[in-house]
C-alpha positions as YAML, in Angstrom:
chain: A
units: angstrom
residues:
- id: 1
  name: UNK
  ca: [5.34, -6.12, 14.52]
- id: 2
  name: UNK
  ca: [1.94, -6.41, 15.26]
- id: 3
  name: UNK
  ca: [-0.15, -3.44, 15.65]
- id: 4
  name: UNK
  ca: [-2.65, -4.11, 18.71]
- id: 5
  name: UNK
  ca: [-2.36, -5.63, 22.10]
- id: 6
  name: UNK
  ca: [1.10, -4.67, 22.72]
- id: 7
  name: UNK
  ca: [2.29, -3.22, 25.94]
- id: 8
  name: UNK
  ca: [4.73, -0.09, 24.64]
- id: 9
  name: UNK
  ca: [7.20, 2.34, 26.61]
- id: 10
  name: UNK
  ca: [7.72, 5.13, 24.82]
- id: 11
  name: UNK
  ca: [10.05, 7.69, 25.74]
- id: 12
  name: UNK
  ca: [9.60, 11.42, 24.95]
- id: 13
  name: UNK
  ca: [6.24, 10.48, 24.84]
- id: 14
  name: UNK
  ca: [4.51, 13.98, 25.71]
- id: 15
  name: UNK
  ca: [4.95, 15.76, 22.52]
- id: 16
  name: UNK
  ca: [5.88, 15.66, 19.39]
- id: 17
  name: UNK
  ca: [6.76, 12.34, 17.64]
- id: 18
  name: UNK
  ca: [5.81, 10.60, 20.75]
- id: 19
  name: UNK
  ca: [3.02, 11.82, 21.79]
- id: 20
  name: UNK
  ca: [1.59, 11.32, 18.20]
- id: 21
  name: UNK
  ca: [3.01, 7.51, 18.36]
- id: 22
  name: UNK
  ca: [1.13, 7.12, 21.84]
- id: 23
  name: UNK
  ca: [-1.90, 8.50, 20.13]
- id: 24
  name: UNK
  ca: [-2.18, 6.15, 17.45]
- id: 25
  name: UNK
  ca: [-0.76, 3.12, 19.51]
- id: 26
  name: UNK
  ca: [-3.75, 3.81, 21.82]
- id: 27
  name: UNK
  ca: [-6.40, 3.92, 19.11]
- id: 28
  name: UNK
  ca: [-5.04, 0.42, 17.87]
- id: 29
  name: UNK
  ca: [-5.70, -1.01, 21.61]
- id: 30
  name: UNK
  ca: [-2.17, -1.34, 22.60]
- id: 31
  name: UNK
  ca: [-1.34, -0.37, 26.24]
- id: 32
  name: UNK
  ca: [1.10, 2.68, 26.60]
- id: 33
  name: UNK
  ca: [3.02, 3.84, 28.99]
- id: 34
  name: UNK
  ca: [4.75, 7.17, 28.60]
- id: 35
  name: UNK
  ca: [8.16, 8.80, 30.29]
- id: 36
  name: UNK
  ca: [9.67, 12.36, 30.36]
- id: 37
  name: UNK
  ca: [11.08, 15.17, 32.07]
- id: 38
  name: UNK
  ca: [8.27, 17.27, 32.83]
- id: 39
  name: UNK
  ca: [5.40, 16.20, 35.29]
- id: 40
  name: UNK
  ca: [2.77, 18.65, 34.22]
- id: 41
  name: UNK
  ca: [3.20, 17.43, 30.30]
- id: 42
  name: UNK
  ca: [2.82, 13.74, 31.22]
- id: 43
  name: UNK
  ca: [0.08, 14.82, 33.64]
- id: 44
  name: UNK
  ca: [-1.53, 17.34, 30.65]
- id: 45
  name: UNK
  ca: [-1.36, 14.12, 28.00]
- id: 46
  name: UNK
  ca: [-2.96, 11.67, 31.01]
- id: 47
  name: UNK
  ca: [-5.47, 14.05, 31.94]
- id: 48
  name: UNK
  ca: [-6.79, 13.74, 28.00]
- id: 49
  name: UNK
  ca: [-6.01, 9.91, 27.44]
- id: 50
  name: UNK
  ca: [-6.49, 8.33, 31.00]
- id: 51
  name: UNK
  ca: [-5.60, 4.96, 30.23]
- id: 52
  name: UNK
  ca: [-2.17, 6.56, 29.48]
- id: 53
  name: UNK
  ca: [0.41, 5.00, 32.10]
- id: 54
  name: UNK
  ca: [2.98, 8.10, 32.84]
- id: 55
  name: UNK
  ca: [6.55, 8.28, 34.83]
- id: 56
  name: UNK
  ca: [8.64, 11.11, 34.84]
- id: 57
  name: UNK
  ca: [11.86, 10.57, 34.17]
- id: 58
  name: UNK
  ca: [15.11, 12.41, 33.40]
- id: 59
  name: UNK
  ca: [16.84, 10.00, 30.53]
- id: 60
  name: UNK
  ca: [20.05, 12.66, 30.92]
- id: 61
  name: UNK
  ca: [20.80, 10.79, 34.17]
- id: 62
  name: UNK
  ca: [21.92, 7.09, 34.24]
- id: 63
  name: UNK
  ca: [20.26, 6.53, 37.76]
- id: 64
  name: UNK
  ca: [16.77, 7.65, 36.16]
- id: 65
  name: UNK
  ca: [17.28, 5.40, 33.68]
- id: 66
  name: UNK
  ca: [18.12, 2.22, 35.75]
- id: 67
  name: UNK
  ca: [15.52, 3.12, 37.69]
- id: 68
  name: UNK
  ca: [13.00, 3.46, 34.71]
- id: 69
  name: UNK
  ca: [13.96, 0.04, 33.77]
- id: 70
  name: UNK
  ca: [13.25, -1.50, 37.21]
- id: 71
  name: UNK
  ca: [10.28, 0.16, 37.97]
- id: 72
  name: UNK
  ca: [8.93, -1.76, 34.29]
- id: 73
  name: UNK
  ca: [10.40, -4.77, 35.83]
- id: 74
  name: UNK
  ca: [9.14, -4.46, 38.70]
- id: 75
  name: UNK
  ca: [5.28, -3.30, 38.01]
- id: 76
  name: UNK
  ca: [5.19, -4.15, 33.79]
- id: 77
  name: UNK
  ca: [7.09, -7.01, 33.06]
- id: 78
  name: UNK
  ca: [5.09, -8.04, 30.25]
- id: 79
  name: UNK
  ca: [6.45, -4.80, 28.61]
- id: 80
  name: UNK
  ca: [6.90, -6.18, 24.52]
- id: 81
  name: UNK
  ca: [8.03, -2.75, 22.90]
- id: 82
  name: UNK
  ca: [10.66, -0.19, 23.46]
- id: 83
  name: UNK
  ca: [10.71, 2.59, 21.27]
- id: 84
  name: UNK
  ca: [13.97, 5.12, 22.06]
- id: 85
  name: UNK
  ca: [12.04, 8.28, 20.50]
- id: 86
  name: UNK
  ca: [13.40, 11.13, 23.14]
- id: 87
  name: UNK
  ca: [15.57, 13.15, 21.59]
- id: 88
  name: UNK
  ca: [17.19, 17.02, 21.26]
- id: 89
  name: UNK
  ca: [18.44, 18.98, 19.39]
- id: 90
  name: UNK
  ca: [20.12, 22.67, 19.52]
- id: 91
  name: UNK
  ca: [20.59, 24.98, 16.92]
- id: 92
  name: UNK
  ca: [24.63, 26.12, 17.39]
- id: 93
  name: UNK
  ca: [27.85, 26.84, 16.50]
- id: 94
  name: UNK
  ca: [31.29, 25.93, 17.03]
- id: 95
  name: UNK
  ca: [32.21, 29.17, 18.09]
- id: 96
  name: UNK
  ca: [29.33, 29.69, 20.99]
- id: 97
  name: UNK
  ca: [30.73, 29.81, 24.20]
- id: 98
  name: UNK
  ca: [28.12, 27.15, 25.53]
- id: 99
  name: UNK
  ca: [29.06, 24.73, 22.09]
- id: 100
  name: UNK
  ca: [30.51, 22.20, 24.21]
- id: 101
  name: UNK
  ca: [28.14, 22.36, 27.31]
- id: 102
  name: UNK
  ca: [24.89, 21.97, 24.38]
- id: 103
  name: UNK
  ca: [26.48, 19.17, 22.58]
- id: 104
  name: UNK
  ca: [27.86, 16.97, 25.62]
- id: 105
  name: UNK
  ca: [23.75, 17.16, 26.52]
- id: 106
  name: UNK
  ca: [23.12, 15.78, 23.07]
- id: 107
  name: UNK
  ca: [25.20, 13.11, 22.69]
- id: 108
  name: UNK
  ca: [23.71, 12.07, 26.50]
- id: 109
  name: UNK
  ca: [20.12, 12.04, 25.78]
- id: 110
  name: UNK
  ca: [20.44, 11.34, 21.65]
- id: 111
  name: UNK
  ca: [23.18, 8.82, 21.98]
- id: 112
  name: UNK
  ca: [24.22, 7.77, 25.68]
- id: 113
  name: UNK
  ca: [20.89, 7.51, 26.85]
- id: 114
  name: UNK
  ca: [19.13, 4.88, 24.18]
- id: 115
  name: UNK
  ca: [21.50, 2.82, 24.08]
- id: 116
  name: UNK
  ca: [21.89, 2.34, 27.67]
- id: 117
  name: UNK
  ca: [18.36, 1.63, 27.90]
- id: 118
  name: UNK
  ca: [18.71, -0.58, 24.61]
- id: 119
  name: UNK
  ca: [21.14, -2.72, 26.74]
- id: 120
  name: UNK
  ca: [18.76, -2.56, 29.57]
- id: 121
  name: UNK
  ca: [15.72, -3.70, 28.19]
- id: 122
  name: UNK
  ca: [17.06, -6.44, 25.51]
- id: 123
  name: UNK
  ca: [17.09, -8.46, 29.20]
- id: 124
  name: UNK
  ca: [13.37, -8.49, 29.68]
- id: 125
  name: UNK
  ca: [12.37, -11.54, 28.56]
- id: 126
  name: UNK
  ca: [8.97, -10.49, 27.37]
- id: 127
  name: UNK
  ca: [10.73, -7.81, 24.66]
- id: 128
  name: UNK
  ca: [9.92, -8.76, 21.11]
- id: 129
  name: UNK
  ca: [10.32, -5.37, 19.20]
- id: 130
  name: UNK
  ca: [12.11, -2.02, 19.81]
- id: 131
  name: UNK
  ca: [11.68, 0.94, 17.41]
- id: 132
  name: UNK
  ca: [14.32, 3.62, 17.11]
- id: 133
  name: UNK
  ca: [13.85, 6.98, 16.01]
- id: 134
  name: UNK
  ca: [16.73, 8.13, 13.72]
- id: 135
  name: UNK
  ca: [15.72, 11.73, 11.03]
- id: 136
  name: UNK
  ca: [16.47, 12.10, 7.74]
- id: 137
  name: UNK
  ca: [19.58, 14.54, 9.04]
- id: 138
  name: UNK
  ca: [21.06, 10.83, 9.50]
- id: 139
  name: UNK
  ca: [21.42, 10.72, 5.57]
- id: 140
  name: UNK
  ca: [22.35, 14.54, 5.08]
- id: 141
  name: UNK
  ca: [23.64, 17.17, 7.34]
- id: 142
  name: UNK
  ca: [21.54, 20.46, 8.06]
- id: 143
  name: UNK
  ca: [25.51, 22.36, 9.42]
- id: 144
  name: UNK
  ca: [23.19, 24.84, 11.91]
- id: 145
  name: UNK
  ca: [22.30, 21.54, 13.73]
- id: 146
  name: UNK
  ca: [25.58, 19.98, 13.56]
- id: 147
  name: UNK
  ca: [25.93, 17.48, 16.88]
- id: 148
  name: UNK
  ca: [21.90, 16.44, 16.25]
- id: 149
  name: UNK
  ca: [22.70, 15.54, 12.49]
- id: 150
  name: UNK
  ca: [26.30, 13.21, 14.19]
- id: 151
  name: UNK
  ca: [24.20, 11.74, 16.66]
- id: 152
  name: UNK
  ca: [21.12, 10.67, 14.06]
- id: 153
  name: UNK
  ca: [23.89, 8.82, 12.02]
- id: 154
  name: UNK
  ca: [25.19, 7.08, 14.88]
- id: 155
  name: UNK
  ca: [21.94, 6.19, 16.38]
- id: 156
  name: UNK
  ca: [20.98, 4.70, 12.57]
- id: 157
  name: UNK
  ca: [24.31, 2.94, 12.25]
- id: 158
  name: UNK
  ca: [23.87, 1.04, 15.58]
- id: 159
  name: UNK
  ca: [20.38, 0.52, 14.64]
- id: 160
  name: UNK
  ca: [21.54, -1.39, 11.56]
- id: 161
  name: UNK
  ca: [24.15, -3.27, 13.92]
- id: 162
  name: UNK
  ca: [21.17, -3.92, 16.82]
- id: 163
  name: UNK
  ca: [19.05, -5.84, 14.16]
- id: 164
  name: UNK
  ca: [21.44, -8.62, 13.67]
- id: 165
  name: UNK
  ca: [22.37, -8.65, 16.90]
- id: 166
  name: UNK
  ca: [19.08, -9.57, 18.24]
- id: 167
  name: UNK
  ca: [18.15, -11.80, 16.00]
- id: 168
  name: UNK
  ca: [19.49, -14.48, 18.56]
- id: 169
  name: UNK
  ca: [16.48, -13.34, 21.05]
- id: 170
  name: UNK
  ca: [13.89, -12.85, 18.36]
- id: 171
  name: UNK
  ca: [13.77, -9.30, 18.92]
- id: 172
  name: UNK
  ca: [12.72, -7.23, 16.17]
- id: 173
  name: UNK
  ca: [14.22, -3.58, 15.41]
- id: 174
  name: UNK
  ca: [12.46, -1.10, 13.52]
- id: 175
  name: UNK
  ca: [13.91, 2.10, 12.65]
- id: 176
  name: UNK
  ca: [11.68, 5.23, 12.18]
- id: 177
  name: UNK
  ca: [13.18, 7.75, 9.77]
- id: 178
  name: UNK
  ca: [11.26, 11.01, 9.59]
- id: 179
  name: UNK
  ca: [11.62, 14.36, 7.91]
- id: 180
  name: UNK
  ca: [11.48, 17.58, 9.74]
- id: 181
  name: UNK
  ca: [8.29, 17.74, 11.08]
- id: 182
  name: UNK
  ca: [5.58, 20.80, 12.23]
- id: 183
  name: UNK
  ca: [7.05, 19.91, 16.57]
- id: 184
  name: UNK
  ca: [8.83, 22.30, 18.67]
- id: 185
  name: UNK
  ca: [11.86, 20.22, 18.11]
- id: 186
  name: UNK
  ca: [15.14, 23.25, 18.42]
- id: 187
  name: UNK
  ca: [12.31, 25.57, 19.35]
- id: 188
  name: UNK
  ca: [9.50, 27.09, 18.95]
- id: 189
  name: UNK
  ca: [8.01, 28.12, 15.54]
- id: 190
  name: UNK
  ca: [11.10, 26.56, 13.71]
- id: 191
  name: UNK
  ca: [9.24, 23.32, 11.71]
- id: 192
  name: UNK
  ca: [5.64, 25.68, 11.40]
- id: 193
  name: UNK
  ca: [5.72, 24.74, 7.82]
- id: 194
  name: UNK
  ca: [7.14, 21.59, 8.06]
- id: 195
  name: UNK
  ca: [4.17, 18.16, 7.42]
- id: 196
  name: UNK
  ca: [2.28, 17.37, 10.62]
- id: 197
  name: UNK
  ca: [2.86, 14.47, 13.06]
- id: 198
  name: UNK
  ca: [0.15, 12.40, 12.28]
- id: 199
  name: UNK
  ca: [0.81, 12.26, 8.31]
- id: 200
  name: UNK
  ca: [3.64, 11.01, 9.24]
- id: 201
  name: UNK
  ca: [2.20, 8.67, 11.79]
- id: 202
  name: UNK
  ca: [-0.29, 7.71, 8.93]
- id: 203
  name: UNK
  ca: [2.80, 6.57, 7.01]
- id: 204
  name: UNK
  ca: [4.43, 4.74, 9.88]
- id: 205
  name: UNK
  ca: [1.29, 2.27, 10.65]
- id: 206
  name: UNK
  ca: [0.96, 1.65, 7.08]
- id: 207
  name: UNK
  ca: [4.30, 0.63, 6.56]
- id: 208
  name: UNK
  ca: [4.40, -1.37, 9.44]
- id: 209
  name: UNK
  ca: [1.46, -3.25, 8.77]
- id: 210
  name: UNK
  ca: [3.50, -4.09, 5.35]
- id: 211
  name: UNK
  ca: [6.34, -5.78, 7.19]
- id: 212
  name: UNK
  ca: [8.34, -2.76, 6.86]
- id: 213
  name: UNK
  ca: [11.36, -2.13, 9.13]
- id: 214
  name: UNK
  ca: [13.23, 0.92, 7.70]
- id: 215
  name: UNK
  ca: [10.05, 3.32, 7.59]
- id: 216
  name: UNK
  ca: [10.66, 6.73, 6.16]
- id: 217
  name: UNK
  ca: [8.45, 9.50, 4.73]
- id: 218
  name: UNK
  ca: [8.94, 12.54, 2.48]
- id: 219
  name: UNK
  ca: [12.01, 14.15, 3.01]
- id: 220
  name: UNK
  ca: [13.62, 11.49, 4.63]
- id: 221
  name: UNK
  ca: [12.29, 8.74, 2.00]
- id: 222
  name: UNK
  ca: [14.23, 10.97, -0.80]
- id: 223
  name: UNK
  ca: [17.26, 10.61, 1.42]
- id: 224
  name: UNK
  ca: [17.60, 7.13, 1.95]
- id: 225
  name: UNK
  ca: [16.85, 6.03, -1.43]
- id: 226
  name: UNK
  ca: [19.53, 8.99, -2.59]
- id: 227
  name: UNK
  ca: [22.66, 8.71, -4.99]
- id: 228
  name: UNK
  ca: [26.37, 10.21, -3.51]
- id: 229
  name: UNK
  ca: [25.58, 13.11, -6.32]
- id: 230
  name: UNK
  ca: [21.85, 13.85, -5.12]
- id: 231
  name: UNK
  ca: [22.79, 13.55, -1.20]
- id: 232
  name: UNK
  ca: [26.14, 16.05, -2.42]
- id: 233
  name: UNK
  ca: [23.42, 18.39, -4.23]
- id: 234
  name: UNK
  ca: [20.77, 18.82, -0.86]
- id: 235
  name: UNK
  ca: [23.68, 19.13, 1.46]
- id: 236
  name: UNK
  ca: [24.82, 22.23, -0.92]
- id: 237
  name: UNK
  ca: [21.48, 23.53, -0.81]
- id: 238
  name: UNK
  ca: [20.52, 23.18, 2.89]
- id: 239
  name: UNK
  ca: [24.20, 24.58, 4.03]
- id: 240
  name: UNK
  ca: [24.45, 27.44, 1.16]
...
């Protein structure tokens, strides 16, 4: 992928992961257009980087995300890059009374809701590259986040799957990998200690600009490069 004059949607793209992405894809002179739930984040992030192209969108909802994909039609058809970073994830248990109502919302916006827009936006002829963001939890399972850690494996293994599968259209598929991070990802003040966003937004633009397509960093780099026995070992430490 090349690194500058790119035209990038990038969902969940007022905090967190996204919001550093967006950040960095700006400073590299790419165009970037940003969608989420909440107005007054988009409009908070817009009101800093003006050039910042915003749309609020709920991807829970398969009209907002049709629609999201014919507004870019419509008004940014020279869109190149998708990258499916929106994602969430809720600390639970089996045995919560609101278990099934928390996960059927993750497997929407984590699962249901990339992929639909995956299968949208393959179609516009000017897409060359999506980027999917996966987490180390793919690899190994943290059991206090059990439906996030199901749907990171799922979105990795049809990741994998989507690579060769656009080959055909000379699309490229990159697959972001991180670690826990210092966001507000399953709440507030749960990742404080965790590495900041833009360390590991310093990893991601150098490992694109190596070619790279399975980009990891820290935590997440141990996991993917892991033996059975090693992954075995964390998973008995992180679930004691």
């Amino acid at each position: 992928m090349k690194l500058a004059n790119n035209k990038i949607l990038i969902t969940g793209g007022a905090s967190g992961i996204g919001l550093g992405l967006a950040e960095r894809f700006l400073k590299e002179g790419n165009t970037v257009i940003i969608c989420g739930r909440r107005e007054s984040a988009l409009q908070e992030v817009l009101d800093k980087y003006p050039s910042v192209i915003t749309k609020v969108c709920d991807l829970s909802s398969e009209t907002d995300r049709i629609e999201l994909f014919n507004w870019v039609a419509a008004n940014h058809s020279d869109l190149n890059v998708l990258v499916n970073n929106a994602g969430v994830q809720n600390w639970m248990n089996i045995a919560d009374s609101d278990f099934y109502e928390k996960a059927a919302s993750e497997i929407t916006t984590n699962v249901v809701a990339p992929v639909h827009l995956t299968s949208l936006f393959a179609n516009l002829k000017s897409l060359n590259t999506i980027i999917n963001v996966t987490s180390g939890l793919a690899f190994v399972q943290l059991s206090k986040v059990p439906v996030y850690c199901a749907t990171k494996a799922f979105f990795r293994s049809f990741t994998l799957s989507l690579r060769y599968q656009l080959k055909e259209k000379n699309i490229e598929v990159i697959e972001l990998i991180p670690p826990a991070l210092n966001t507000d990802l399953g709440g507030k003040g749960l990742h404080d200690g965790q590495p900041a966003v833009s360390d590991f937004v310093d990893a991601v633009f150098l490992q694109m600009s190596e070619g790279k397509t399975e980009i990891t960093f820290g935590f997440s780099d141990t996991m993917y490069k892991a033996t059975p026995d090693v992954i075995k070992a964390t998973f008995d430490r992180m679930n004691p």
